[in-house]
Each structure stands twice: as C-alpha cells, then as structure tokens.
N, C-alpha and C positions, 0 to 999 in steps of 0.2 A: 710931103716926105715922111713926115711923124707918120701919116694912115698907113703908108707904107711897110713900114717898120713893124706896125701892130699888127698889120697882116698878114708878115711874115711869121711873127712868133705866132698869132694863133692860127695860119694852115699848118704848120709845123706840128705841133700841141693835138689840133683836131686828126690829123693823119694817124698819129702815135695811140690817141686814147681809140678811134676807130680799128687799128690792128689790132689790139690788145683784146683777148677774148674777153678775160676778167672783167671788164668793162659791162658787158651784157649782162653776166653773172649777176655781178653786184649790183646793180640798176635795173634789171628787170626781171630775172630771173631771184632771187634771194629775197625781194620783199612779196612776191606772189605767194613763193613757198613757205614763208613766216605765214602769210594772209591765212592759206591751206591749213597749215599745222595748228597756229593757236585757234582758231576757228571752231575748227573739231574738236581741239581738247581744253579749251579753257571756257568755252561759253558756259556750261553747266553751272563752272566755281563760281564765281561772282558774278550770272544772269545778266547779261546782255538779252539772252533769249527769253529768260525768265521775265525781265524787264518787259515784255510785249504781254507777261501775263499781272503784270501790278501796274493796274490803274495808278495814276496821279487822284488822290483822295484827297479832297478839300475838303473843312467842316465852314461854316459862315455862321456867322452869329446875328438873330435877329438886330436891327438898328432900331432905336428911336424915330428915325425917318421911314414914317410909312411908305412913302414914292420911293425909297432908297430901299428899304427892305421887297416891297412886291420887282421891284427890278431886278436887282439880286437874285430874288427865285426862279422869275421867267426865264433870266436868262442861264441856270442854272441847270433847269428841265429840260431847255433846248442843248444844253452842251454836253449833258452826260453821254456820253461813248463808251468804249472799248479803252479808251484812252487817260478819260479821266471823269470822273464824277464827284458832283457836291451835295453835300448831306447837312440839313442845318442840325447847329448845337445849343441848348439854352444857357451854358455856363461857360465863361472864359478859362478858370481854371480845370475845369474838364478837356473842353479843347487845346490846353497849353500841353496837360498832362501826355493825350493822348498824340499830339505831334511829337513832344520830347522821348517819348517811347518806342515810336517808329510806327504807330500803330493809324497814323493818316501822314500824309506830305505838307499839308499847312493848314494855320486858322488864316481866315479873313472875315472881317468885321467894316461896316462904315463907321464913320465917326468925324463929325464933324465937316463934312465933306473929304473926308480924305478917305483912302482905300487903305485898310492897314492889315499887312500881310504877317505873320508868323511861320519863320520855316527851321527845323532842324537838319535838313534833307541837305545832302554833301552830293546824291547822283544827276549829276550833270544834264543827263537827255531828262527827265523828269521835272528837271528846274526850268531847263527851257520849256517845256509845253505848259508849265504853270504859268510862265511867265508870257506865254505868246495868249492863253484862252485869258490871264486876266488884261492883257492889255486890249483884247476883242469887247470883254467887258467895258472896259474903260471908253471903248469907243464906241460903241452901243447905245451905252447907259442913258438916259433919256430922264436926269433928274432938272433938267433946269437949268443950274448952274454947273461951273466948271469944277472937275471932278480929279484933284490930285490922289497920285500914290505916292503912299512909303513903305518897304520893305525892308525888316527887322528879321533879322537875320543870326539866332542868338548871340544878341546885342553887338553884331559887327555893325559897320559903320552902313547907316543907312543907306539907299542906293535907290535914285529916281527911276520909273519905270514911263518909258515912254510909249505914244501910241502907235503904234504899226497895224499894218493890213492883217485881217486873217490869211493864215495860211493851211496848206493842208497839213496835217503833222501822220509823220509814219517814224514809228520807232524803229530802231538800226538793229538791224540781224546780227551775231557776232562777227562775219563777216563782212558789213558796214564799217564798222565799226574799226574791225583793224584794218581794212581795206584805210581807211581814212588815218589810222594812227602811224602805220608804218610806210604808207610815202611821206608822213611828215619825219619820221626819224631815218628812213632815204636821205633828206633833206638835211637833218641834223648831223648821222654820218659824213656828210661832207668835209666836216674837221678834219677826218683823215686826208683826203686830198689836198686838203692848203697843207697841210704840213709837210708835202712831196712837193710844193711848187718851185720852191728854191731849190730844199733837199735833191728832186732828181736832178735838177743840175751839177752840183755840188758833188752827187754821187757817181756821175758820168762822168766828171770832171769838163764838163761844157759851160760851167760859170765862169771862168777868166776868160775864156773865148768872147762870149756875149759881150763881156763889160770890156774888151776892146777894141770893139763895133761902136756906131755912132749911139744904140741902142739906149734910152734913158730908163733909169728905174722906172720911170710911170709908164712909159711903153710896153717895158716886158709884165710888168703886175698886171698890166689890163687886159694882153694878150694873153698872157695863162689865165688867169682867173674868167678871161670870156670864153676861150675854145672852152674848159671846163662847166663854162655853164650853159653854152650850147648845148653841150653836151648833153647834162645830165635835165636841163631845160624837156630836150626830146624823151628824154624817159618819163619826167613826170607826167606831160604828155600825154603818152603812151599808159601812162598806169591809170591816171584821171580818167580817161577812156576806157580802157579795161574795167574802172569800176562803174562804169555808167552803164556798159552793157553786159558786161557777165555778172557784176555783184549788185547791180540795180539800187547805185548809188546815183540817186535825182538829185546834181548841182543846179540844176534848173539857172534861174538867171543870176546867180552866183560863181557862177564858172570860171569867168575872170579873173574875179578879184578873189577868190581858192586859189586861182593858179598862181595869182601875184603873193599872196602872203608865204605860199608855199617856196614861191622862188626868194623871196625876198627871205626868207629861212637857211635856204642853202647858198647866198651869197654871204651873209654874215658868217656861215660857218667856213666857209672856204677860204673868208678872209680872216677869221678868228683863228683858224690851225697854219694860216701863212703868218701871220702875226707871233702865234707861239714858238714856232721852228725859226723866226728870224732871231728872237726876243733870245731863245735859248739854246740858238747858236746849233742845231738840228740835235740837242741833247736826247740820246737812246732813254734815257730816265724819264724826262718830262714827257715824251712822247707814250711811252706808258701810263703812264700818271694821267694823260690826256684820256686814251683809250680806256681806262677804268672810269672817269669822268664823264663821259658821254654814254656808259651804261647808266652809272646814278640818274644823269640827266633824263636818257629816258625815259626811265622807272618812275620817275619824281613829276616826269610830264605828261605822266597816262599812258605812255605808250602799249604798257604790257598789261596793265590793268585799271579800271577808273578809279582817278581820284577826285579829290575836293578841289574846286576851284582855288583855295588858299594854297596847297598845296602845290599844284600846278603852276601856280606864278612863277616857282623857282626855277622854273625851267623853261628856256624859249621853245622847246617841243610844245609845254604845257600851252602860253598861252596863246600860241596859233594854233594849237587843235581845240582850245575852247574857241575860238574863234571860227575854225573853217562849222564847228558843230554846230555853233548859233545860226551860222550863217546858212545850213544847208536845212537842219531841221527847227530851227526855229524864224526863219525869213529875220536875224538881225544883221546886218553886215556891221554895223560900226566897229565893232570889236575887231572885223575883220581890219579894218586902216587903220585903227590904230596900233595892231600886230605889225602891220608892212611900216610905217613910221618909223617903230620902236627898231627895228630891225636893220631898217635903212639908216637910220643914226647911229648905231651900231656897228654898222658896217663902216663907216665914215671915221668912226675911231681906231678902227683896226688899222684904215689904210696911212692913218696920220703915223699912225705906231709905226708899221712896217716900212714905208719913206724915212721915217724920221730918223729912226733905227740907223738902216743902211747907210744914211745919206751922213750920220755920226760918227758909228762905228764899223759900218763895212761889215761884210761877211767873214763866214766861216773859211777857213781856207781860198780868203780872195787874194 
C-alpha cells in the first residue's frame, strides 16, 4: 500500500514537470548555451586553451643514489611530450626559486628513498598530469626497494600519492571543461527545486488535501524528490552524452561513477532547498539569500573559472568537479566515492531535518 501511495505522488509530479516546457529549458537547453557562450568568450582569459600550450615543467634534482638518479632520467627522456617535460637542476634553492615564481610547475628530488615533490601550482588539470606521470614513475622505477612518495605542497599538509596505471592524459578544450563544470552546477541548481517541493503545494493550496489522505510525510518527500530526480537523472544523461560526442569529453571507464557523483550532487541539493523552505516556513527572503548563495557556491566551486583545490573545498560544486576531473583526466576515481559518500551523508541530514521539522512543527499554512 505505501508503494502505492509513492506512486501516486510521483506519476503525478512526473506528468507535471514533463508538461512544463521550462523543464527542458533549464535542464538541457540553458547549460548547452552557458557551454557555447563561456567557451568562446572566456577560454582566452584564464587558458583553459592556453593550458594545451604550457607544458607541465618538472626540474629533478640529481640524487646521491646513482640507480635512483639514472632512473629518474630514463624515465624522464621517455616522458617528455607535448604535455609535460623534465629538466634536471643542480641546486634546490634555484629550483625552489623557480617553481615559487611560476616559472616550472614542480622540483622532484629522491632522497632517501622517498620521492619528494615541491609544487606552488593551484591549476588543477596540470596537478593532475603531474601527479598521474609521477605515479607512472613510481611504478616503473626499478630501484630495488620500495619507493614512497611525499608531496609538499607550500607546506600544506603532506598528501600520499598512490600508484595507479598509466593513462592517456588529453588536456580539456574550454569547452571540456565547461561542458564538465556546468552539468555539475545543473546539479547544484537543484536547490531551487527542493525549495518548490513543499512550496508548490502550499502555493496551490493542495498541502491540506495530501495531509488528509493516508499519505505519510516519507511517502510524499520521496515521491517528489524521486519524480524529480528522474527527472533531471534524464537530463544529466542526455548532456553526459552530448559531451562524449559533440564536445569529446572521454569518460571512458568512469561513466558511472561521473554519473553517480553527479547524481549524488543534485540529490543533496533538492534535499538541501526542501530542508530550507520547510526550516523557513517558504520565507521569500531566505529564498533569495538562497539564490545569491548558490552563485558564490558556484563561483567558489570552479564553475565559471578555475580554481585552487583549497578553494574549491568550500563548495560541493568544487569537490565533485575536482573529483569527476581526477577521475576522467587523470584515471583517479577515489576522490570520485568519496564525493558520493560525503554527499549521500548529507543528503541523510537534510531528510532527518525535513521529517523532523514537520513531524514537530507542521507546515506553513497547514
């Protein structure tokens, strides 16, 4: 009887957001056109395209260890590309100098057996290709014994680098790029939709009807918040594809678990904006306050232009698009589960709120 119930609120829900033209607008039509527009007018300002012409530029610094330093260089000769090249240096403070200055992307040195990285470098696709050719190294390297890394990071907290398979590495067009940043703030706009899931009831005046049906709050939260993400489920979809074949975005064997972080994005925000409309009683103010909020959020998350992974933390945009980026052009997924995790526990707080809320204080005009 309860499936029943849920299946009624979301064919109801799915009929409604399928009539609705605005629907397509906003979900597949308005992030193509954002793709289109910054694409063409923003690549130049801060190189995304430029990015395909600056090499990843490593210095290495000879080791004490002769078997450590001639490996080093072999494998050094054999990785220079288009992509990245290594240049050795005889002094640390020269190569401290010239990473601090912008003028390479990192020193690396052995020492001790460890691999010890120096970077000042904030750009994201850059950091990952360092970080994917030195971990090729790392799995290479033919010294004998077992060969840790650590990366210093102007004296941020060190950060273990693991070894993974080589990959092919292609840097992102500007249109990669946003192709990738604006389904994930698709996904973050969601806010706006939880915050109508009560609200259109309330505003139809069709919430005292519902609540005197056998209908349980967990019945209706999971029927709106599913037709909705049915919903916009298809669209992602649809634009994941669109970028694989018109913007020649290669998720390759990532696809999945892209499409799970990304969904796992726009459930926490659908339930994060039904959370603030119940919390604030469908307050016209906070929903404003909301709606300037989720521009910062963008902005802070990379969306509209890159930033520093420190940066990007502050925003769940940020660390699922450092996450889908690892994952696509640097073959690392972890970052990707632990985005959907962080997300999915998130989401599990919003609905504790939203029940708990109602189940306290009741609605707005109930």
């Amino acid at each position: 009887m309860m499936f029943y119930r849920i299946k009624v609120i979301l064919g109801k829900d799915l009929k409604q957001l399928l009539r609705n033209r605005s629907t397509y607008l906003w979900l597949l039509l308005f992030p193509l056109l954002l793709v289109t527009i910054l694409g063409n007018v923003l690549s130049s300002q801060f190189g995304i395209s430029a990015t395909a012409k600056q090499q990843v530029k490593v210095l290495y610094l000879k080791s004490d260890d002769q078997l450590a330093s001639h490996g080093i260089k072999q494998f050094s000769q054999k990785a220079d590309s288009s992509l990245i090249t290594f240049k050795p240096t005889g002094e640390i403070k020269t190569a401290k100098k010239r990473v601090t200055n912008g003028q390479a992307t990192a020193w690396i040195r052995i020492k001790e057996k460890h691999l010890q990285v120096f970077t000042h470098n904030s750009e994201q696709v850059q950091n990952t290709i360092l970080t994917a050719y030195l971990n090729q190294f790392l799995n290479q390297a033919a010294l004998g014994t077992t060969l840790k890394s650590k990366i210093a990071d102007n004296q941020q907290p060190k950060m273990q680098v693991k070894i993974i398979k080589k990959q092919q590495q292609h840097l992102p067009s500007a249109f990669q790029y946003y192709l990738i940043a604006m389904i994930g703030m698709n996904c973050l706009l969601a806010v706006g939709w939880g915050t109508d899931l009560f609200a259109g009831e309330r505003r139809n005046k069709t919430w005292q009807r519902i609540k005197s049906t056998p209908v349980s709050n967990n019945e209706f939260l999971i029927g709106k918040v599913g037709a909705n993400l049915i919903i916009r489920s298809l669209a992602l979809l649809f634009l994941m594809l669109i970028g694989h074949f018109w913007f020649a975005v290669n998720w390759g064997t990532a696809f999945g678990s892209v499409f799970l972080a990304y969904a796992s994005l726009m459930l926490f925000s659908l339930l994060f904006g039904a959370a603030i409309d119940v919390v604030s009683n469908g307050s016209e103010v906070v929903d404003g306050v909301v709606s300037m909020g989720m521009q910062v959020l963008i902005f802070v998350g990379g969306g509209y232009i890159p930033v520093s992974d420190r940066t990007a933390a502050f925003s769940p945009l940020g660390w699922v698009l450092k996450a889908v980026r690892n994952a696509v052009y640097g073959g690392q997924t972890r970052f990707i589960w632990h985005s959907i995790v962080v997300n999915l526990f998130l989401s599990m707080l919003c609905v504790f709120v939203i029940l708990g809320w109602i189940a306290k204080r009741g609605m707005k005009n109930e």
